[in-house]
N, C-alpha and C positions, 0 to 999 in steps of 0.2 A: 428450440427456444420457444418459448412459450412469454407472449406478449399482456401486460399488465397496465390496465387502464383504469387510473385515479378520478374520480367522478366528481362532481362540484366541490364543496366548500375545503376537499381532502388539500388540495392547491400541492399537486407532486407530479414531475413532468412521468411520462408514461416511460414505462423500463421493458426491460427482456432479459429474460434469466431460466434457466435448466430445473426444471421441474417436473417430477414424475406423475406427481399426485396433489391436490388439493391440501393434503395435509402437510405435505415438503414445502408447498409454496408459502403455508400459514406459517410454518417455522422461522424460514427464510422472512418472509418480513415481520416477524415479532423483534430481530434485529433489529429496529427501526423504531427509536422511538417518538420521532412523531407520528407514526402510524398507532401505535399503539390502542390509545383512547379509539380509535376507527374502528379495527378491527372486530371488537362483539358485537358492534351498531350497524358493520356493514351487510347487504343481503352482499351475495356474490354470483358474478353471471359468467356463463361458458359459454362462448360462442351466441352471446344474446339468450342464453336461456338459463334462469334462476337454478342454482342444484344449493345440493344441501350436505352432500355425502362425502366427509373427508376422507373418503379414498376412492372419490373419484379420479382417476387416471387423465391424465393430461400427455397429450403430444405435442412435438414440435408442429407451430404452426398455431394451434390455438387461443385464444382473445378470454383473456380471465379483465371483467371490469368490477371493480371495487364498488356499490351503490349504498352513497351512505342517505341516512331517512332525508326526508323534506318534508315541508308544510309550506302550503300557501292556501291561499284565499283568494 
């Protein structure tokens, strides 16, 4: 299972769900339409670390968090 963490204003409690790849995960929640609008706006972090590559490979255990922009001052 591979663990999914919603980042500020996204307001989605954090889930777990079976996913092989970055790009199976982005499917899986395109289901979702309040995520929706998030999704092209968000960076995406593995394991605390920014990737970019939809097929990057995901295993059980792993920490995918959703970062969507911010601004402050």
């Amino acid at each position: 299972m591979v663990k999914i963490e919603f980042l500020g204003p996204i307001n989605k409690e954090n889930i777990e769900i079976q996913a092989h790849s970055l790009k199976e995960l982005k499917e899986f929640l395109k289901q979702d339409e309040s995520l929706q609008e998030w999704l092209g706006l968000c960076a995406v972090a593995l394991n605390d670390k920014i990737i970019f590559d939809e097929n990057q490979p995901l295993k059980s255990g792993d920490k995918i968090a959703l970062l969507p922009p911010v601004c402050g001052g």
